[in-house]
N, C-alpha and C positions, 0 to 999 in steps of 0.2 A: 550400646552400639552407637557410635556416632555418626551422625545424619549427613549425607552427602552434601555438600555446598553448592550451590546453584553458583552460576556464572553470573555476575552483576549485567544489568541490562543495559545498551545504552540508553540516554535519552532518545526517546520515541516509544520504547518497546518493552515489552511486559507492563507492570504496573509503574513503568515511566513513561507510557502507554497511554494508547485510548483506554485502555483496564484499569488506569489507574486513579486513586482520587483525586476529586476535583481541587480543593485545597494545595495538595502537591503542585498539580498539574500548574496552577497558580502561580506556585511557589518558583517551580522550575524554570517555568517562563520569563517570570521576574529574574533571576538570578542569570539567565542567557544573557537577556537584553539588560541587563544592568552592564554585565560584563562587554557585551559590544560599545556601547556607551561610552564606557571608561576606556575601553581601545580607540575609540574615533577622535576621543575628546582629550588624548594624552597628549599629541602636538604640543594643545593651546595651553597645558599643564592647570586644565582643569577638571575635577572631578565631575562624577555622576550627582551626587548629592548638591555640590556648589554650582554647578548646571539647572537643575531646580529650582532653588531658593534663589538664585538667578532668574531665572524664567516667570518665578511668580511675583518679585519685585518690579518684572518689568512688566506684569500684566494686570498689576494690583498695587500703584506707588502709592505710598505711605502705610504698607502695611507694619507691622510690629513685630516687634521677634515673636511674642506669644501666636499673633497670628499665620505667621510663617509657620510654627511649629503642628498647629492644626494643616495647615494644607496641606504639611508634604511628608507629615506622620515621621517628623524626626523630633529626636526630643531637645528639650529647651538649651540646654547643655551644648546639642551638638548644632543648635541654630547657633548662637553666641560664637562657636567657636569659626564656623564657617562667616557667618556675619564680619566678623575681626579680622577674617582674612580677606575675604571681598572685599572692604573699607584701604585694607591696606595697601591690594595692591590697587585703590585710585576708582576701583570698579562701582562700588554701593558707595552712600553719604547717607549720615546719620542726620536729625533734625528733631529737636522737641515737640513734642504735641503741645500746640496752642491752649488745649483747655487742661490737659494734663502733662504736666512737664517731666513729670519721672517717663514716663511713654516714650522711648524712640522711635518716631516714623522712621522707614525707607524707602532709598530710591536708587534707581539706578543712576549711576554718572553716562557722559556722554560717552566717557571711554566702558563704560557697563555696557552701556548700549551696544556698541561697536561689537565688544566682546560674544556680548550672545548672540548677533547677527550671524559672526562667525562658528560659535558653535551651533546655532541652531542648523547652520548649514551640512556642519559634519553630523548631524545627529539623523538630519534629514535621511540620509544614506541607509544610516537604522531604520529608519520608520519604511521608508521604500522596500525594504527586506523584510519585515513584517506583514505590511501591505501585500507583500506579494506572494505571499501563502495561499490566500483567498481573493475572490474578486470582489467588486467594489459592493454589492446588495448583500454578501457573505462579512464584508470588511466593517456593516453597521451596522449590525445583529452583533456583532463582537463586541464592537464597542460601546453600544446600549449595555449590551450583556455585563460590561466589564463593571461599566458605571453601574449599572442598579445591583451589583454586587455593593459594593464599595459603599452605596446608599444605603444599602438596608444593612449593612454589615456594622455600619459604623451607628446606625439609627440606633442599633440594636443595643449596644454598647452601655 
């Protein structure tokens, strides 16, 4: 006899829910604000991923692709290919490492710079929409919470 089908839930409810697991729950959340992200930041015709690797060249100049590829848990592949496009449209500059020359640091250009100013601004909007789920002594329990996830997760590794 074949089993009745439940009705899918939306996000929020049943086990996409408070009932639901934490992993998921994760997962879901990421995949929301990824998606806003990419809608805020479609204007400037830049992605979510190239908004990151953006964000951490300009908060970390002369990082490396390999080290890029640690911070933002994308892989080497897709750093290079985003890298090659940042460079191209004028935004990143590449530059040897003085003690090792195969190594290419990064940096942002001045037009890099400008660029993430303004996305940082449309992103802002996101963050404000997060932020405002919970209030501010709720808003840092989260984000401890999120970070010693992420630490022990990746410790674990």
């Amino acid at each position: 006899m074949p089993r009745k089908v439940k009705a899918v839930p939306r996000a929020g409810e049943g086990k996409r829910g408070v009932d639901g697991y934490l992993g998921y729950l994760v997962r879901q959340a990421h995949v929301a604000v990824r998606a806003a992200m990419d809608k805020a930041l479609a204007e400037l015709d830049v992605t979510s991923p190239q908004f990151v690797v953006l964000t951490m060249i300009g908060a970390y100049p002369g990082l490396s692709g390999a080290d890029l590829a640690r911070l933002t848990f994308l892989t080497p592949q897709t750093i290079n290919l985003i890298v090659s496009n940042l460079v191209k449209a004028g935004a990143v500059e590449k530059s040897a490492d003085p003690a090792h020359g195969r190594i290419l640091r990064l940096q942002a250009t001045a037009e890099g710079e400008a660029l993430l100013k303004r996305c940082k601004a449309r992103v802002q909007e996101v963050e404000e929409q997060i932020a405002g789920l919970v209030g501010r002594e709720e808003e840092k329990v989260v984000r401890r919470w999120l970070a010693a996830v992420g630490a022990k997760l990746t410790m674990d590794r």
